[in-house]
Jmol script that loads the backbone (N, CA, C; Angstrom):
load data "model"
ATOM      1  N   UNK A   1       0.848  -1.180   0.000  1.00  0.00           N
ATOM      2  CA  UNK A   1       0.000   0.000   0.000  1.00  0.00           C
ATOM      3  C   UNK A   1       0.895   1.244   0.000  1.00  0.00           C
ATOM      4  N   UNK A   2       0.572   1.993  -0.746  1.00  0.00           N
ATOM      5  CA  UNK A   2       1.368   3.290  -0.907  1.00  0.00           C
ATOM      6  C   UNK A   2       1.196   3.942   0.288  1.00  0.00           C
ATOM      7  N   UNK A   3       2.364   4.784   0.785  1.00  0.00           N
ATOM      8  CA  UNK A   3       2.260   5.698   2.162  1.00  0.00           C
ATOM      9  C   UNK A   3       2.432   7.095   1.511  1.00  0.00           C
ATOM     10  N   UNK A   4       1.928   8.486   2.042  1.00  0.00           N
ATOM     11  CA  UNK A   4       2.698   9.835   1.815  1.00  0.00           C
ATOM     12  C   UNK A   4       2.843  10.309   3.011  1.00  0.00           C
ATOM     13  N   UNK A   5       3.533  11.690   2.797  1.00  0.00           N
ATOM     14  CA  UNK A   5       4.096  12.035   3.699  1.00  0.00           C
ATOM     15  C   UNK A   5       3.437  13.155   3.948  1.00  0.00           C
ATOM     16  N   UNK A   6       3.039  13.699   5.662  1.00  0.00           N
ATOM     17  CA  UNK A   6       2.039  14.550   6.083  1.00  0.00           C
ATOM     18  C   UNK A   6       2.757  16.009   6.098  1.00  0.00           C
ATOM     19  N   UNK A   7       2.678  17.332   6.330  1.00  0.00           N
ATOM     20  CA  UNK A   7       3.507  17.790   6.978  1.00  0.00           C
ATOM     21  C   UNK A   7       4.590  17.664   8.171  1.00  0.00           C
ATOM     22  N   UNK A   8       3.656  17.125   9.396  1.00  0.00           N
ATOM     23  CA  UNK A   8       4.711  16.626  10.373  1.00  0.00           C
ATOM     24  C   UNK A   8       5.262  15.419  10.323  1.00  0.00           C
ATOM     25  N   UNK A   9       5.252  14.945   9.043  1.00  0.00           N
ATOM     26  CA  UNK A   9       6.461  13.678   9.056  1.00  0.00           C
ATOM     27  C   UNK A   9       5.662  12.617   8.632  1.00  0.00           C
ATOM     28  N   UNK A  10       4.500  12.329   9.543  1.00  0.00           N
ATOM     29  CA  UNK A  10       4.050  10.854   9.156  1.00  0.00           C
ATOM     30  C   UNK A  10       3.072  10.501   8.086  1.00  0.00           C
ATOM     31  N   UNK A  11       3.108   9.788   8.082  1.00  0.00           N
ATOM     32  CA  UNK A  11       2.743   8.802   6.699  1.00  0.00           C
ATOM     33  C   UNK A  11       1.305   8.775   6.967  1.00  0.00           C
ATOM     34  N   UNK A  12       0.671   8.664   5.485  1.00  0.00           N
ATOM     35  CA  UNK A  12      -0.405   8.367   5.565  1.00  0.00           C
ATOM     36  C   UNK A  12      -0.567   8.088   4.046  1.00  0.00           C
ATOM     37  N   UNK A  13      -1.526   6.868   4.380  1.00  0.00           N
ATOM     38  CA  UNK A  13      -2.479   6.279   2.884  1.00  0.00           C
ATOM     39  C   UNK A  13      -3.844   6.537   2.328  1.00  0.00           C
ATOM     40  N   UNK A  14      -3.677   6.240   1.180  1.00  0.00           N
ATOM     41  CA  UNK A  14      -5.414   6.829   0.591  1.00  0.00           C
ATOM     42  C   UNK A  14      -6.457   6.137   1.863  1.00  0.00           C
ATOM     43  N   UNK A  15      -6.570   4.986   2.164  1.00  0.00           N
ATOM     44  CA  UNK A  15      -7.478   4.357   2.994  1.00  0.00           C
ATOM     45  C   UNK A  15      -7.623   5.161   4.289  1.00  0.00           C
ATOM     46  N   UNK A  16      -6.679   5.952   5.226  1.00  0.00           N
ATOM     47  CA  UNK A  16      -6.989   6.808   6.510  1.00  0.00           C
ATOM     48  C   UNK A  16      -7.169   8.251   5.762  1.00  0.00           C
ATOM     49  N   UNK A  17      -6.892   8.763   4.511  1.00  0.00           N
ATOM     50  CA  UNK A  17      -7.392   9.915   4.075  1.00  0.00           C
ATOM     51  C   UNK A  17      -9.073   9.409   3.681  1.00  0.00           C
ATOM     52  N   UNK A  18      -9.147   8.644   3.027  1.00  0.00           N
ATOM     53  CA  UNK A  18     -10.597   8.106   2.929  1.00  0.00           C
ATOM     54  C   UNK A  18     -11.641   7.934   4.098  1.00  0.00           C
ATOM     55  N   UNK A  19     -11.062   7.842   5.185  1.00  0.00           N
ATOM     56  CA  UNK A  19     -11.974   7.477   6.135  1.00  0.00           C
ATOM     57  C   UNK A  19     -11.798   9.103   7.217  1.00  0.00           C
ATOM     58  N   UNK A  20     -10.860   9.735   7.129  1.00  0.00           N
ATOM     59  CA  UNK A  20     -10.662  10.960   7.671  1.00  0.00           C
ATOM     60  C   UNK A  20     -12.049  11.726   6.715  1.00  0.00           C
ATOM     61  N   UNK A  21     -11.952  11.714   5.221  1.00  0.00           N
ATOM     62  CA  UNK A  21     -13.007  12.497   4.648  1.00  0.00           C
ATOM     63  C   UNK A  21     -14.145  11.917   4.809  1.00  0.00           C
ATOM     64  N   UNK A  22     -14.530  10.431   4.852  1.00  0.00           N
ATOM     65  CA  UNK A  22     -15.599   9.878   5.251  1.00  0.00           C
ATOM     66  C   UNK A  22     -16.044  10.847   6.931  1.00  0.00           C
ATOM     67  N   UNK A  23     -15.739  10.826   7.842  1.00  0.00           N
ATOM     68  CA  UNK A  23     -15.841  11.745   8.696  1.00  0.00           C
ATOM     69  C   UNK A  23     -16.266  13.151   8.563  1.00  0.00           C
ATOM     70  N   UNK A  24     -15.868  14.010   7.749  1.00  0.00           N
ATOM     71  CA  UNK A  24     -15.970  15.260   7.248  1.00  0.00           C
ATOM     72  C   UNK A  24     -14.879  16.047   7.212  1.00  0.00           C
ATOM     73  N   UNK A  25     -13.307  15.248   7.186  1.00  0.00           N
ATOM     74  CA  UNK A  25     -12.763  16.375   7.037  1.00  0.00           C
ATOM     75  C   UNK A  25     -12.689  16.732   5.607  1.00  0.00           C
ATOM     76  N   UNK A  26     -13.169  17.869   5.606  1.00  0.00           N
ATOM     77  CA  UNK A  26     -12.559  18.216   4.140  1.00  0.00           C
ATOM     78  C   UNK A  26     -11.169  18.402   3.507  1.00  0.00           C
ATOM     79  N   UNK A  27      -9.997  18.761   4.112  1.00  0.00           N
ATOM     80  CA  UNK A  27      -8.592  18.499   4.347  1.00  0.00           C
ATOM     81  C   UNK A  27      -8.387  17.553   3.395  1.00  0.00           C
ATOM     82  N   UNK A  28      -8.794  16.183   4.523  1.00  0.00           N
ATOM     83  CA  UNK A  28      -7.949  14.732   3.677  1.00  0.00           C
ATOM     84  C   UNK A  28      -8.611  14.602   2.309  1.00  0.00           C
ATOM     85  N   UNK A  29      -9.916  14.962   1.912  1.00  0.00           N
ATOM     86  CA  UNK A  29     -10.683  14.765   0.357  1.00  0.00           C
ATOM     87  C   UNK A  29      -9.547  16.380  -0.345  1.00  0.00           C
ATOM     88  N   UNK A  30      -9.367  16.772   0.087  1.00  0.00           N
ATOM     89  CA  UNK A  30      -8.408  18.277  -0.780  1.00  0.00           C
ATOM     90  C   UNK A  30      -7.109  16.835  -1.201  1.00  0.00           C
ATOM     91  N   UNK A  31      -6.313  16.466   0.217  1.00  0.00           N
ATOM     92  CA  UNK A  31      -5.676  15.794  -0.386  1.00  0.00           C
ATOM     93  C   UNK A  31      -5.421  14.589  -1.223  1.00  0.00           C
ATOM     94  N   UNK A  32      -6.951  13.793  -1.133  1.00  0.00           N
ATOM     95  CA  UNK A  32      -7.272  13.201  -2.000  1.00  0.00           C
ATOM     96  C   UNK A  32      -7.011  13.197  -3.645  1.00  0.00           C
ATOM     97  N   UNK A  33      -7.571  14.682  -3.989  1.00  0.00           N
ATOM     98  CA  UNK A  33      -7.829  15.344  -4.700  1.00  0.00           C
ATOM     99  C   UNK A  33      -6.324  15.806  -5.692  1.00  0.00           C
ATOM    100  N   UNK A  34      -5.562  16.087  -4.654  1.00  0.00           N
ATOM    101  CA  UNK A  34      -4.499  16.560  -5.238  1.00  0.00           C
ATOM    102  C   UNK A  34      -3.492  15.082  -5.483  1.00  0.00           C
ATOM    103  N   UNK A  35      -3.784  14.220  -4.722  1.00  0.00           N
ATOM    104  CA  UNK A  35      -3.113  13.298  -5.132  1.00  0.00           C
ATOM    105  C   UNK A  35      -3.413  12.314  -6.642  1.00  0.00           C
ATOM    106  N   UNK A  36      -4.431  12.453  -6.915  1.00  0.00           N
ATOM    107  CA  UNK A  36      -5.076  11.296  -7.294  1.00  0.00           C
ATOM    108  C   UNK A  36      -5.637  12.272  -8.834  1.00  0.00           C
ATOM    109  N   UNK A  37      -5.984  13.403  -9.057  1.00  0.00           N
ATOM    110  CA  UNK A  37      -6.374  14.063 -10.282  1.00  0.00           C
ATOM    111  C   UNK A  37      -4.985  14.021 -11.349  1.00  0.00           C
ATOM    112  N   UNK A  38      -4.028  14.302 -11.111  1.00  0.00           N
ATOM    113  CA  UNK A  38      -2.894  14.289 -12.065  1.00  0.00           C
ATOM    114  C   UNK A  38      -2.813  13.093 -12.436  1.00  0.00           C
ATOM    115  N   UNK A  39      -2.980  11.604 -11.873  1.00  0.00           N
ATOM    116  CA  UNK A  39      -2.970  10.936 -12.602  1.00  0.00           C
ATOM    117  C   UNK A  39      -3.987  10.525 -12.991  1.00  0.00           C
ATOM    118  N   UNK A  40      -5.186  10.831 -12.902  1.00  0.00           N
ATOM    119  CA  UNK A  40      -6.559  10.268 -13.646  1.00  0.00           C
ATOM    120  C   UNK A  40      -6.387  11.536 -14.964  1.00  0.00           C
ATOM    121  N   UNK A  41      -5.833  12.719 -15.103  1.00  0.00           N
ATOM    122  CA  UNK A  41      -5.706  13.139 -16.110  1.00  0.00           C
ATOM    123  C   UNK A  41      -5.467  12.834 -17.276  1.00  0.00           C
ATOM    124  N   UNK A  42      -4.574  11.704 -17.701  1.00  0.00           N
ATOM    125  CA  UNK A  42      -4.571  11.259 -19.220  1.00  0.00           C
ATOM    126  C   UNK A  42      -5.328  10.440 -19.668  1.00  0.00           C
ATOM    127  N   UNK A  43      -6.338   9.708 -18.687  1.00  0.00           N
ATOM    128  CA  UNK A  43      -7.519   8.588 -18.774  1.00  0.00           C
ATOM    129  C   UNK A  43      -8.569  10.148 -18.883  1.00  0.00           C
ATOM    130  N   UNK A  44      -8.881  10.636 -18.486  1.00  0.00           N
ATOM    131  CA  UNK A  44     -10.005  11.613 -18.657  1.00  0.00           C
ATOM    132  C   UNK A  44      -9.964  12.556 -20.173  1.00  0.00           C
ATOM    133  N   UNK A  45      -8.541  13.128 -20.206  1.00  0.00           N
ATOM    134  CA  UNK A  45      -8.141  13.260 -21.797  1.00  0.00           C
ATOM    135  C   UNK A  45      -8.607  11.984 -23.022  1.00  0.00           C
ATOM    136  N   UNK A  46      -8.201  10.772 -22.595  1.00  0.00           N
ATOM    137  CA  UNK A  46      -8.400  10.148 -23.511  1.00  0.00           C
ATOM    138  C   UNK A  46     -10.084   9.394 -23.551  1.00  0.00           C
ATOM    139  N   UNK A  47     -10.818   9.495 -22.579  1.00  0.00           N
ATOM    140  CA  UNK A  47     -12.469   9.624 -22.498  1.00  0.00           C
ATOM    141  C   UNK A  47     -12.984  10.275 -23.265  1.00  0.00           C
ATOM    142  N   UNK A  48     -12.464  11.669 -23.050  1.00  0.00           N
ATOM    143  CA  UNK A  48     -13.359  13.109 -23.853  1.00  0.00           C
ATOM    144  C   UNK A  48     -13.080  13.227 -25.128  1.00  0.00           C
ATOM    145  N   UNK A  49     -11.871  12.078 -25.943  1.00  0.00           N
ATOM    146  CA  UNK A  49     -11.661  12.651 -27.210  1.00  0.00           C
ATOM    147  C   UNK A  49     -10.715  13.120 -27.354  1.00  0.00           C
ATOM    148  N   UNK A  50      -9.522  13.999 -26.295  1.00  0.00           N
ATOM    149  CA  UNK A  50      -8.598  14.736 -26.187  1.00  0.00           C
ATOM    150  C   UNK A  50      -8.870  16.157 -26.513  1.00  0.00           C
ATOM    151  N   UNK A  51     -10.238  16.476 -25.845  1.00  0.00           N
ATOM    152  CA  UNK A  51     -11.008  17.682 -25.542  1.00  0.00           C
ATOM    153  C   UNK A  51     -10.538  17.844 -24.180  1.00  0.00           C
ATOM    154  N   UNK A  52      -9.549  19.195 -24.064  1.00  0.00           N
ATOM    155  CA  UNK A  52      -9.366  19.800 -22.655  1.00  0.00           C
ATOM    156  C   UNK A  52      -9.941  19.699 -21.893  1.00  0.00           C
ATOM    157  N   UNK A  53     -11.372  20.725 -22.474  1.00  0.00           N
ATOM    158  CA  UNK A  53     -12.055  21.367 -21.592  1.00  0.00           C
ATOM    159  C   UNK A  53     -13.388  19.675 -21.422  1.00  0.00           C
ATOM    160  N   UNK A  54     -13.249  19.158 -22.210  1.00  0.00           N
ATOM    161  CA  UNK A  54     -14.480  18.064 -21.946  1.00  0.00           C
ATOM    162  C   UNK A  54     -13.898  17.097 -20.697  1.00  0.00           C
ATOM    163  N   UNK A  55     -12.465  17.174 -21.107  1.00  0.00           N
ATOM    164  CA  UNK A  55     -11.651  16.630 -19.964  1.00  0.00           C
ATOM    165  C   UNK A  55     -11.107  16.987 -18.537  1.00  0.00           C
ATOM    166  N   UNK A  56     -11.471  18.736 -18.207  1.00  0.00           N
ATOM    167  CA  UNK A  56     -11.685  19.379 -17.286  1.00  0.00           C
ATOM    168  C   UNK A  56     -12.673  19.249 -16.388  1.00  0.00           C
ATOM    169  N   UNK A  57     -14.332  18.986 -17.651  1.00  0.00           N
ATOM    170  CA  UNK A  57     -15.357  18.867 -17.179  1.00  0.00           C
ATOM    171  C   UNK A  57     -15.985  17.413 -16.483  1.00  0.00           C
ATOM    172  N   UNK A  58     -14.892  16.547 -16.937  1.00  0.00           N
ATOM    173  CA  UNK A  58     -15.145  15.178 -16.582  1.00  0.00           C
ATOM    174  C   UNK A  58     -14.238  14.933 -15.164  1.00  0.00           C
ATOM    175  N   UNK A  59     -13.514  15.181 -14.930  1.00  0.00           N
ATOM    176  CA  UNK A  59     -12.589  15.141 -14.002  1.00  0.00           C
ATOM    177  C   UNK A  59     -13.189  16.343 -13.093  1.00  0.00           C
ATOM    178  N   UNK A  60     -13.795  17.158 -13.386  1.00  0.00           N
ATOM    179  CA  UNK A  60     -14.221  17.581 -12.025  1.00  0.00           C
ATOM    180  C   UNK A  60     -15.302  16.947 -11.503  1.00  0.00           C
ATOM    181  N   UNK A  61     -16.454  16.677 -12.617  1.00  0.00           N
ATOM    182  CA  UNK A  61     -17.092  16.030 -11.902  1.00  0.00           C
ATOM    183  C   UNK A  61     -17.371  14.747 -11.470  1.00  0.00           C
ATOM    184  N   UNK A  62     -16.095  14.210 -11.795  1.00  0.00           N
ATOM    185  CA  UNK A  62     -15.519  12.894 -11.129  1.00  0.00           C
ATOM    186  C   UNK A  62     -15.469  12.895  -9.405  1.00  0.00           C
ATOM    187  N   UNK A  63     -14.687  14.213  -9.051  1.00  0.00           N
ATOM    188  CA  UNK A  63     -14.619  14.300  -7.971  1.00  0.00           C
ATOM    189  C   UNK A  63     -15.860  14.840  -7.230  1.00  0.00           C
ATOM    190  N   UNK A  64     -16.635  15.783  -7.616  1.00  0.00           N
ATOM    191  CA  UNK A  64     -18.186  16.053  -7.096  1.00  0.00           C
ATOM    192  C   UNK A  64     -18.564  14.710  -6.948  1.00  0.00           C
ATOM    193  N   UNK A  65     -18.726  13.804  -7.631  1.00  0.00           N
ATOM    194  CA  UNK A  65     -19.646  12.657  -7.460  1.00  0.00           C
ATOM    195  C   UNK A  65     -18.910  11.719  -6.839  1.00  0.00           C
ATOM    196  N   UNK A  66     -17.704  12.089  -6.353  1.00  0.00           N
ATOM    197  CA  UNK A  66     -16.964  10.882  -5.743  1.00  0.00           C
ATOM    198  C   UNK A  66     -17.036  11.378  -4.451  1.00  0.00           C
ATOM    199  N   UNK A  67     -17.033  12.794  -4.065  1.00  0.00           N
ATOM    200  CA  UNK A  67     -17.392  13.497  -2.717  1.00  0.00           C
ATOM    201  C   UNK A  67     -18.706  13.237  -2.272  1.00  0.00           C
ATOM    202  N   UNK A  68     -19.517  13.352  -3.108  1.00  0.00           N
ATOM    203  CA  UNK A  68     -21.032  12.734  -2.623  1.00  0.00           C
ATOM    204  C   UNK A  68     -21.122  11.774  -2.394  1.00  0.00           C
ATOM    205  N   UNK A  69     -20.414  10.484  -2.993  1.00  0.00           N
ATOM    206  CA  UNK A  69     -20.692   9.085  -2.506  1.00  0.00           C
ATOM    207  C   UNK A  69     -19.570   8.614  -1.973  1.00  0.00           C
ATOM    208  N   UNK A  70     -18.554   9.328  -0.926  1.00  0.00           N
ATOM    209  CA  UNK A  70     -17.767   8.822  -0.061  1.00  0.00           C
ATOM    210  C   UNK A  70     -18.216   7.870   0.696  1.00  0.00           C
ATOM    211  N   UNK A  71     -19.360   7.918   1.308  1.00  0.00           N
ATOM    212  CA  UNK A  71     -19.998   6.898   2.071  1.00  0.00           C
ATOM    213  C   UNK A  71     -20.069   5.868   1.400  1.00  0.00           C
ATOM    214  N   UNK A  72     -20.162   5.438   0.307  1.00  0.00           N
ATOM    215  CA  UNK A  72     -20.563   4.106  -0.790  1.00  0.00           C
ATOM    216  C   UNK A  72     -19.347   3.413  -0.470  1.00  0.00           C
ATOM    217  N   UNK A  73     -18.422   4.465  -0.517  1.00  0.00           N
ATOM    218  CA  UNK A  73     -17.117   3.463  -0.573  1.00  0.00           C
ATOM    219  C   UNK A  73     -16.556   2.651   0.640  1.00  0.00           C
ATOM    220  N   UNK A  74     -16.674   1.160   0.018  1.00  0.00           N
ATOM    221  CA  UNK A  74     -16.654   0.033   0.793  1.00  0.00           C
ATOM    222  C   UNK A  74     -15.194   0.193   1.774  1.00  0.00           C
ATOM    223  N   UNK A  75     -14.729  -0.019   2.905  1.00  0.00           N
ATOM    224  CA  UNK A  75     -13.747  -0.656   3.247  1.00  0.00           C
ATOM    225  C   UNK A  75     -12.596  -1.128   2.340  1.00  0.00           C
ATOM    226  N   UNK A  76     -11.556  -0.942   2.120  1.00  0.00           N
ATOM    227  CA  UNK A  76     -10.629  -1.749   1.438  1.00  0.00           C
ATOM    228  C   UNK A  76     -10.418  -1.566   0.154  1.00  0.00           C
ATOM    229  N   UNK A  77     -11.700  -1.182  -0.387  1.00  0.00           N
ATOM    230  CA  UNK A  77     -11.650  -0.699  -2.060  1.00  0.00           C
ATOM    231  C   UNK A  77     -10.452   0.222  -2.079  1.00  0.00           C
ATOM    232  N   UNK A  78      -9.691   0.105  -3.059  1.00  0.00           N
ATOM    233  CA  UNK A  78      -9.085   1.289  -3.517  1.00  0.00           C
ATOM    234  C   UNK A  78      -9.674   2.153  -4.269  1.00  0.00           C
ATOM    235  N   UNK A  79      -8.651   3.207  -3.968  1.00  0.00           N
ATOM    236  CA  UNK A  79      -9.566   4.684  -3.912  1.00  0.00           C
ATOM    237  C   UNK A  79      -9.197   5.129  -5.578  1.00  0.00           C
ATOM    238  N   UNK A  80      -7.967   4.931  -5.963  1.00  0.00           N
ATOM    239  CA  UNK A  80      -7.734   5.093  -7.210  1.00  0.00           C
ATOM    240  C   UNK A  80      -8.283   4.351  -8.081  1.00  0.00           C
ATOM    241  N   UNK A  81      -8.939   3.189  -7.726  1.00  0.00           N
ATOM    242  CA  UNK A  81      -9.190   2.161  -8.631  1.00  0.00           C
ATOM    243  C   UNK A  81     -10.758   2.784  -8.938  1.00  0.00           C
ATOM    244  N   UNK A  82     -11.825   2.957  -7.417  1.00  0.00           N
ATOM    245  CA  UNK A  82     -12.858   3.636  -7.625  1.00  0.00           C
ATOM    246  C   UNK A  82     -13.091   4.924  -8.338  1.00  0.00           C
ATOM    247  N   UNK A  83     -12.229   5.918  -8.365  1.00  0.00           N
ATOM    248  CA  UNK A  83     -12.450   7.262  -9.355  1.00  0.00           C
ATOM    249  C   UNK A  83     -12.377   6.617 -10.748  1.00  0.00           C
ATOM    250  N   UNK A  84     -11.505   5.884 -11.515  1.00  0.00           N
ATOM    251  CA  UNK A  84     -11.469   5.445 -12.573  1.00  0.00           C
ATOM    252  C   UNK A  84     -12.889   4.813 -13.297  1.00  0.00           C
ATOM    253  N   UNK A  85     -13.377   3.990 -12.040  1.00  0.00           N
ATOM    254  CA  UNK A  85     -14.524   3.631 -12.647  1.00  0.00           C
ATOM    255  C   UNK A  85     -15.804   4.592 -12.404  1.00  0.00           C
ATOM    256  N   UNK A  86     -15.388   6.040 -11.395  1.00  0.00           N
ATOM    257  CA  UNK A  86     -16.463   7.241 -11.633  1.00  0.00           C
ATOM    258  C   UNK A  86     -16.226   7.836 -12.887  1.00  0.00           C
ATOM    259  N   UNK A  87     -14.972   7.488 -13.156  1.00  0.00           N
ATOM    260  CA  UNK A  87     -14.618   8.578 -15.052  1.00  0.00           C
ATOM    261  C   UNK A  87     -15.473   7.809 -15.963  1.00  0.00           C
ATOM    262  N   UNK A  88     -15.015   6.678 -16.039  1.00  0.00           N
ATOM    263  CA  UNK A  88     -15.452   5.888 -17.240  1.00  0.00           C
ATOM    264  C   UNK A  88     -16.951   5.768 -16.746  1.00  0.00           C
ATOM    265  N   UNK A  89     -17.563   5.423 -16.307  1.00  0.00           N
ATOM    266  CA  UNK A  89     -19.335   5.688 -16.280  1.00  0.00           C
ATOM    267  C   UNK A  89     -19.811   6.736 -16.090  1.00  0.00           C
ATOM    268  N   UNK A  90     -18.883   7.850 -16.053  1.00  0.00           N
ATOM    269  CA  UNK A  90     -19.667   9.454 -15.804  1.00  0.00           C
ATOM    270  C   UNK A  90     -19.262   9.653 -17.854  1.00  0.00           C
ATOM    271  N   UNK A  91     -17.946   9.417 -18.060  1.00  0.00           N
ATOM    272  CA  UNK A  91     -17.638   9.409 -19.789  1.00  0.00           C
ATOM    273  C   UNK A  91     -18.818   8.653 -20.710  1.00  0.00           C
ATOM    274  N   UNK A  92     -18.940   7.785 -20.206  1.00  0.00           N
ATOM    275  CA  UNK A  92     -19.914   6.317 -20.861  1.00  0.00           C
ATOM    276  C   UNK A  92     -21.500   7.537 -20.675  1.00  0.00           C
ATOM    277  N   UNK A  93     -21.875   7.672 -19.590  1.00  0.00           N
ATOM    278  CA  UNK A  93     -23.074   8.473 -19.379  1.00  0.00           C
ATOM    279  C   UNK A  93     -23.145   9.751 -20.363  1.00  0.00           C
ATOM    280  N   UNK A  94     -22.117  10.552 -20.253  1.00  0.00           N
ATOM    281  CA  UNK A  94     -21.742  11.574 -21.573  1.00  0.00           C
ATOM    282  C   UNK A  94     -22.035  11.492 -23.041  1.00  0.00           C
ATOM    283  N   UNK A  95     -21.706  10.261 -23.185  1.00  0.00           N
ATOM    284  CA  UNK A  95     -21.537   9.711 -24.662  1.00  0.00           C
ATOM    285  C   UNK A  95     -22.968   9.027 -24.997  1.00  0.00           C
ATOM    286  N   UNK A  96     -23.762   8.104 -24.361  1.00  0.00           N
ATOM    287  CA  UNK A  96     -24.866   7.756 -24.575  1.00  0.00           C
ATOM    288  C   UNK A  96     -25.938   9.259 -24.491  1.00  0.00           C
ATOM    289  N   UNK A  97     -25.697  10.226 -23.663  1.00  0.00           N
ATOM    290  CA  UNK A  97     -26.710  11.161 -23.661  1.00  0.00           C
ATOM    291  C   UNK A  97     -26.527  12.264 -25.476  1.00  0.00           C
ATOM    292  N   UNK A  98     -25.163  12.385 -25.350  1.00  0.00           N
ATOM    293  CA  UNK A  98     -25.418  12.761 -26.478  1.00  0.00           C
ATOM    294  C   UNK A  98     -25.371  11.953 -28.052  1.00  0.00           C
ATOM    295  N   UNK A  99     -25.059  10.841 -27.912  1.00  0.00           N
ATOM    296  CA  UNK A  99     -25.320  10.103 -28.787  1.00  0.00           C
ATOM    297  C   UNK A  99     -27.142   9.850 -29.095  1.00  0.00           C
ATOM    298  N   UNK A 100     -27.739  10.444 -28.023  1.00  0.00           N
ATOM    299  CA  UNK A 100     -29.210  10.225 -27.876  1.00  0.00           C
ATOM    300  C   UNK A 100     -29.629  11.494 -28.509  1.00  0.00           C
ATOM    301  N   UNK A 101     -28.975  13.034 -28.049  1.00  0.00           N
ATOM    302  CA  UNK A 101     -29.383  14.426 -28.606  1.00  0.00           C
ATOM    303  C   UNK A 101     -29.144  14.086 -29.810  1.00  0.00           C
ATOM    304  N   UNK A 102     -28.419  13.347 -30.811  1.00  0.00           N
ATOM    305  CA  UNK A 102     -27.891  13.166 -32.076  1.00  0.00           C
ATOM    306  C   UNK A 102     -29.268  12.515 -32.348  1.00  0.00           C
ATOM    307  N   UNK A 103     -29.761  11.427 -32.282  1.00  0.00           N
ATOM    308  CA  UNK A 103     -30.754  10.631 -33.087  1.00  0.00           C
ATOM    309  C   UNK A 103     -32.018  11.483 -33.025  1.00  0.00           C
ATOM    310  N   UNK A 104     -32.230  12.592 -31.713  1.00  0.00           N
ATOM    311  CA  UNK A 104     -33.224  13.155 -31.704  1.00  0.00           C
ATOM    312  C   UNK A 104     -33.203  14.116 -32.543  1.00  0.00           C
ATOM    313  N   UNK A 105     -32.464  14.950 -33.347  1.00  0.00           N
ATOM    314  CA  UNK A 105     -32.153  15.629 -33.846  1.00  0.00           C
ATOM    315  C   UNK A 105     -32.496  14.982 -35.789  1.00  0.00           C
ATOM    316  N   UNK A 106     -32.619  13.769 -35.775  1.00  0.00           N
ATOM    317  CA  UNK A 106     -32.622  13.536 -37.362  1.00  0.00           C
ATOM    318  C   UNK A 106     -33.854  13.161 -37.786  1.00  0.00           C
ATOM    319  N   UNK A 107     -34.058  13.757 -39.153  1.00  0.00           N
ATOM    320  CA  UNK A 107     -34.642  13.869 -39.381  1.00  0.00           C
ATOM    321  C   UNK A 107     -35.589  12.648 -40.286  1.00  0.00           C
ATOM    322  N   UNK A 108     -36.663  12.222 -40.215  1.00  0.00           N
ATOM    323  CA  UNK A 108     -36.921  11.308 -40.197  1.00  0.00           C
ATOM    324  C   UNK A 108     -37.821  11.355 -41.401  1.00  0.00           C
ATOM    325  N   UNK A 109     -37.733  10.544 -42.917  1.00  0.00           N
ATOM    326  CA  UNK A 109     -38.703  10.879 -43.651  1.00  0.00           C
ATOM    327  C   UNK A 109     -40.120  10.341 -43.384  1.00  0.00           C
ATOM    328  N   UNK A 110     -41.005  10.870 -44.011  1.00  0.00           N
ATOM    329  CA  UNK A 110     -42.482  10.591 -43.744  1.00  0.00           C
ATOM    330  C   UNK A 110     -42.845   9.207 -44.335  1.00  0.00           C
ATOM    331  N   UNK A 111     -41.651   8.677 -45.116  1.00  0.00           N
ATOM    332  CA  UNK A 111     -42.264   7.636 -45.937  1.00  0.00           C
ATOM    333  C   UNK A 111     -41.844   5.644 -44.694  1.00  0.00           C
ATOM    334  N   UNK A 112     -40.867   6.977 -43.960  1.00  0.00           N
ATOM    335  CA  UNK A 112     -39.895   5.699 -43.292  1.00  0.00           C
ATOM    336  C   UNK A 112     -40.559   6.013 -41.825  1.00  0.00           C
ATOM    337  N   UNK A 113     -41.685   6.558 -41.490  1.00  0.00           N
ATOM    338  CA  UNK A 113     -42.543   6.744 -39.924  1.00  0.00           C
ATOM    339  C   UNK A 113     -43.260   5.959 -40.051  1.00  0.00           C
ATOM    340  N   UNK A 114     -43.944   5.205 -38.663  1.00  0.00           N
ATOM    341  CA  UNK A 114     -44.321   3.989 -38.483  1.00  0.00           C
ATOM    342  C   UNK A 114     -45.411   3.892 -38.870  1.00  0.00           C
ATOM    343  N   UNK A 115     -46.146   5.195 -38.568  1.00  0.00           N
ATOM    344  CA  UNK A 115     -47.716   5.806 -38.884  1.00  0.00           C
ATOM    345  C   UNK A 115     -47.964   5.659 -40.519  1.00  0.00           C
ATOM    346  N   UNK A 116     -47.251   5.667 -41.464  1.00  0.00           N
ATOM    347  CA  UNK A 116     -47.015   5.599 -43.225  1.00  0.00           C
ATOM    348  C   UNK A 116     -46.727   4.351 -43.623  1.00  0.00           C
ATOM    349  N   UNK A 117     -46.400   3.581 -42.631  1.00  0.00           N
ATOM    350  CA  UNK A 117     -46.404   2.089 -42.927  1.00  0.00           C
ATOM    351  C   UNK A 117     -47.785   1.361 -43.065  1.00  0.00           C
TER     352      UNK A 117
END
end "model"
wireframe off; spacefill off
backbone 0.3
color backbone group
């Protein structure tokens, strides 16, 4: 298990920052945050397409929705392993919604509506 290092010296792992923010500190989820976004960054780039800003927008709200469901998170799970799978089903959710604004959008001839059949 990976350790970091606190200001006053001692060590600490995602699992006692996880359960410190499970509590409410907001602190250990900052450091969560800072630990753990730089590297979900090139998985969130490569989600959005290698759209910055789609990749800004996914990664933040990776962490909104990972702050809201701190409580979900089981014991023992890893914490890096869980944001990955908030990217990819918050990305996946992205892509089906607008893959949906797309079909709503076309235009449909009168000869090919169900009602003309």
């Amino acid at each position: 298990m990976r350790e970091y290092q606190l200001i006053h010296g001692q060590t600490v792992d995602d699992a006692h920052l996880v359960a410190a923010a499970q509590e409410g500190h907001e602190w250990a989820f900052a450091r969560l945050f800072e630990r753990h976004s730089a590297r979900l960054w090139p998985y969130a780039c490569a989600l959005s397409g290698g759209e910055i800003d789609g990749a800004q927008d996914l990664l933040q709200e990776t962490f909104v929705r990972a702050y809201s469901r701190l409580g979900e998170l089981r014991s023992g799970t890893a914490f890096h392993a869980w944001l990955r799978t908030l990217v990819y089903r918050l990305a996946l959710d992205g892509a089906i919604t607008a893959f949906a604004e797309k079909v709503d959008e076309l235009v449909i001839p009168d000869r090919f509506r169900p009602d003309s059949l």
